[in-house]
Every structure is written in C-alpha cells, then in structure tokens.
Residue frames as a rotation matrix with the C-alpha (Angstrom) as fourth column:
UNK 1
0.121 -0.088 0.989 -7.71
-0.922 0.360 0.145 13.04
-0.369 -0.929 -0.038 -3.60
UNK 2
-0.548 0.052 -0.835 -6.27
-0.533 0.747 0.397 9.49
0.644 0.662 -0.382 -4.74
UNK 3
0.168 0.623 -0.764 -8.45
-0.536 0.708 0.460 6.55
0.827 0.332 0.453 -4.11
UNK 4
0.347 -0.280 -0.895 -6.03
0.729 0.681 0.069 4.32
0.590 -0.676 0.440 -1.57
UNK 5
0.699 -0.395 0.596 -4.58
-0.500 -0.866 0.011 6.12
0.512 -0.306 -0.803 1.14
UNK 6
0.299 -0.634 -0.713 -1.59
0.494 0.742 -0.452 5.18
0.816 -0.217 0.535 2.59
UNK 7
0.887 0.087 0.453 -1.32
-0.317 -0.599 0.736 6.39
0.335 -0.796 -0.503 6.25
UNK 8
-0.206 -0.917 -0.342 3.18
0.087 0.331 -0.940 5.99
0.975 -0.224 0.011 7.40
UNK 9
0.614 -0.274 0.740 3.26
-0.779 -0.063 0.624 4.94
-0.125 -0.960 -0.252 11.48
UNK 10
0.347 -0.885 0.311 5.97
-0.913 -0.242 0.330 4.27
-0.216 -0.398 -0.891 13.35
UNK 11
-0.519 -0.169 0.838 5.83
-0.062 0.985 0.161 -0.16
-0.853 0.031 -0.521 12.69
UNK 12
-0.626 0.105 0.773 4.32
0.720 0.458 0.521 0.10
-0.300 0.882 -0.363 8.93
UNK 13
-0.888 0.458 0.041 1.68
-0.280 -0.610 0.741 1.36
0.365 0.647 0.670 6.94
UNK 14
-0.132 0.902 0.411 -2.31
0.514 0.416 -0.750 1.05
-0.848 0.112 -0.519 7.21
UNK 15
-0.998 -0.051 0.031 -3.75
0.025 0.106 0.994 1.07
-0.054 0.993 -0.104 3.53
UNK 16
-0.418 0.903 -0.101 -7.00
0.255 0.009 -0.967 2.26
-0.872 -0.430 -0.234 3.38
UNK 17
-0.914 -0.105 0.392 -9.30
0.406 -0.205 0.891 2.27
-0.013 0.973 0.230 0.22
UNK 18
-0.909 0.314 -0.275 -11.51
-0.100 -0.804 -0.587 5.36
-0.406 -0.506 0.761 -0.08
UNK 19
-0.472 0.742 -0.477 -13.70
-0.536 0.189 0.823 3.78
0.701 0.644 0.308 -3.02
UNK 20
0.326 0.915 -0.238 -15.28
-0.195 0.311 0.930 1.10
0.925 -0.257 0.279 -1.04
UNK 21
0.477 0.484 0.734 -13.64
-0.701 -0.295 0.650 0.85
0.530 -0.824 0.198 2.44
UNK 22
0.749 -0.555 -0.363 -11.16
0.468 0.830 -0.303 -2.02
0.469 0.057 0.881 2.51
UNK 23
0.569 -0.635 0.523 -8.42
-0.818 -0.505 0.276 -1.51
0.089 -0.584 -0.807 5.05
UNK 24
0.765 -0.540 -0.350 -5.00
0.457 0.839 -0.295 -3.64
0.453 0.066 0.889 5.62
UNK 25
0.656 -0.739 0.150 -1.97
-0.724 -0.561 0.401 -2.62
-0.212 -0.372 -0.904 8.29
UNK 26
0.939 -0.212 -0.269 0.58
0.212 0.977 -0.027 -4.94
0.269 -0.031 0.963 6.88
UNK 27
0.877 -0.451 0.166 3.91
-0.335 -0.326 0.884 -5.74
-0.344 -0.831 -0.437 8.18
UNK 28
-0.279 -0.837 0.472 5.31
0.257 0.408 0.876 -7.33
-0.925 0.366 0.101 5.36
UNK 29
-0.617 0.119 -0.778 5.08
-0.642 -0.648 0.409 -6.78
-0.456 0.752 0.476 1.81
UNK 30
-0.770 0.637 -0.022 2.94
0.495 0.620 0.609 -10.02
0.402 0.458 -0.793 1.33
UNK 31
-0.664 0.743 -0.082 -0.84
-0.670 -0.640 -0.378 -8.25
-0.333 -0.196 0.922 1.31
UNK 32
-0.572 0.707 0.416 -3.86
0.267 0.640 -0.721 -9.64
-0.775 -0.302 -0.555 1.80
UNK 33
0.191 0.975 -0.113 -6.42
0.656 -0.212 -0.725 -7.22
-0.731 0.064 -0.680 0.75
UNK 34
0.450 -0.339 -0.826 -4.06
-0.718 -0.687 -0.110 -4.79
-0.531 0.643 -0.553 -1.92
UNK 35
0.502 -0.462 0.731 -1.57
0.857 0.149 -0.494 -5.30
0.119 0.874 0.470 -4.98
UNK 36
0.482 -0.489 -0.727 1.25
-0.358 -0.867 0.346 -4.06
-0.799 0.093 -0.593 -5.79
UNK 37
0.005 -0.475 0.880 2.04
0.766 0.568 0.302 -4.61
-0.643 0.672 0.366 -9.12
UNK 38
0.757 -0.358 0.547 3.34
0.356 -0.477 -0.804 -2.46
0.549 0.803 -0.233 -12.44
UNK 39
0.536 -0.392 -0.748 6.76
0.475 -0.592 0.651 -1.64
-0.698 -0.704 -0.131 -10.98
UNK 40
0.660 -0.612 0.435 9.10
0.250 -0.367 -0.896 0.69
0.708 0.700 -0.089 -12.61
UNK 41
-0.194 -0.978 0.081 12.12
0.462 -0.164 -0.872 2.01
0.865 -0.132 0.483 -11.31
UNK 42
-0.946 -0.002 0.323 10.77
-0.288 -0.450 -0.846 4.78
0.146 -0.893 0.425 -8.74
UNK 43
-0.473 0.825 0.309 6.47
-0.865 -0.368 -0.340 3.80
-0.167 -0.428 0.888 -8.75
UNK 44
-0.962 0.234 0.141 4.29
0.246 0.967 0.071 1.24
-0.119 0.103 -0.987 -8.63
UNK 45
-0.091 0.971 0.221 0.30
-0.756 -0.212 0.620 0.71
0.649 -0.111 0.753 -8.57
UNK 46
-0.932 -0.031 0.361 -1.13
-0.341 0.409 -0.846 -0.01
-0.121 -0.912 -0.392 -5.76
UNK 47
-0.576 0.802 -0.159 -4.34
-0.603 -0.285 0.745 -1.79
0.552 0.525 0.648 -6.33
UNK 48
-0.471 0.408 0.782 -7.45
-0.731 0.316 -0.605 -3.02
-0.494 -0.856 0.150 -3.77
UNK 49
-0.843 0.024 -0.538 -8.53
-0.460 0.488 0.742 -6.13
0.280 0.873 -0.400 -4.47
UNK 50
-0.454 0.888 -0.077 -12.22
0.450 0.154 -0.880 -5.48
-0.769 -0.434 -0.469 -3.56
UNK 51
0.107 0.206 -0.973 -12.65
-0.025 -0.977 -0.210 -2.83
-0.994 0.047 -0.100 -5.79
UNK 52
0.128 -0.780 0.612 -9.91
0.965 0.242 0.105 -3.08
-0.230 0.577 0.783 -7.96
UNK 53
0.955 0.267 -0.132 -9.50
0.265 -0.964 -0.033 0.68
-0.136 -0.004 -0.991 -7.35
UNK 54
0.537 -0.842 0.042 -5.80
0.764 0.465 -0.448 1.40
0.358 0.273 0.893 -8.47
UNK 55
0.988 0.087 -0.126 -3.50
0.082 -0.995 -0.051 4.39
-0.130 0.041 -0.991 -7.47
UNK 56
0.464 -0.874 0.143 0.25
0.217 -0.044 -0.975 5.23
0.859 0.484 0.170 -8.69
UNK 57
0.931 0.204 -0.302 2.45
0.251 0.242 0.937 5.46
0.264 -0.949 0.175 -6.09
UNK 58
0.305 -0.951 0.042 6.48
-0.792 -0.278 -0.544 5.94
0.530 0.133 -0.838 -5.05
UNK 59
0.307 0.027 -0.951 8.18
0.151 0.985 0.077 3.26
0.940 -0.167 0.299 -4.18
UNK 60
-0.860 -0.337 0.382 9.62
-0.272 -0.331 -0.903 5.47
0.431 -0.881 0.194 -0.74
UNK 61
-0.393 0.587 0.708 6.41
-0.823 -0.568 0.015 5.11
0.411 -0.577 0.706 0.40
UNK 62
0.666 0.574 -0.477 6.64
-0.408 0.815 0.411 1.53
0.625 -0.079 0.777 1.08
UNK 63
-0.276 -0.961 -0.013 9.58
-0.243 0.083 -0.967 1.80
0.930 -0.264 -0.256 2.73
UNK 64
-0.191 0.086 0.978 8.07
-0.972 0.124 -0.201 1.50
-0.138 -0.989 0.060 6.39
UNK 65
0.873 0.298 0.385 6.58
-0.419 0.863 0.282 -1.89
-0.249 -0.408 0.879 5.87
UNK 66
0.444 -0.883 -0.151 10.86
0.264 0.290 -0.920 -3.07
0.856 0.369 0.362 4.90
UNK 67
-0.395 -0.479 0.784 11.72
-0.700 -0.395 -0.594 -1.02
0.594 -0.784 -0.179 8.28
UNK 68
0.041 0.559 0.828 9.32
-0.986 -0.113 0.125 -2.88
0.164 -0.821 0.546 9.92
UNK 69
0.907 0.017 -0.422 10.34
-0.134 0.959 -0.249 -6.26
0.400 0.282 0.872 8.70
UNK 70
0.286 -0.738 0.611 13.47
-0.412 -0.671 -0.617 -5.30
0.865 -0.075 -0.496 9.66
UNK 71
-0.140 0.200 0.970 12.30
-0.868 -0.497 -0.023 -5.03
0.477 -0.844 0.243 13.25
C-alpha cells in the first residue's frame, strides 16, 4: 500500500497522506501541503511536507488537476 494516496474526481485530485494524515484537494499544480519534485520523463515523487513521506508516481496521474485548470 503506498504511503500518499491519490484519490482522481471529476474537478481534480484529493491527496491524502496515510503516514500521518495530511490531506490537500488542489486545483492547480501549486500545492500547499505536498511536493512534487524528481521528475523524469513518465514519474515523479510525490512528497508530504508534514512527514516528508515520499511515493513514486506517473505523471498521468496528475493529469486531472491540468483538466481542471483547464476548466
């Protein structure tokens, strides 16, 4: 089970870290409570910056908060 979850509805993401409990639904890619940083071509790390709990990621899966900016 990884660490952050990342939960895809219909106007963005909610980001939810399982280590201590930090949550964030953002609508743009500027984040409060996460990181996103090491990119590479397809993944990043996502990392909570309560914690500093980190998980690897795809970058598709950030795609909703871009749709939603979109919007």
């Amino acid at each position: 089970m990884d660490t952050i979850t990342l939960t895809h509805k219909v106007r963005g993401l909610t980001l939810i870290c399982r280590q201590c409990g930090n949550t964030e639904e953002p609508v743009t890619l500027d984040l409060g409570r996460f990181r996103v940083e090491g990119l590479t071509r397809d993944t990043a790390t996502l990392r909570c910056l309560n914690c500093h709990a980190a998980v690897t990621i795809q970058l598709h899966e950030l795609d909703p908060i871009a749709f939603a900016r979109a919007g």
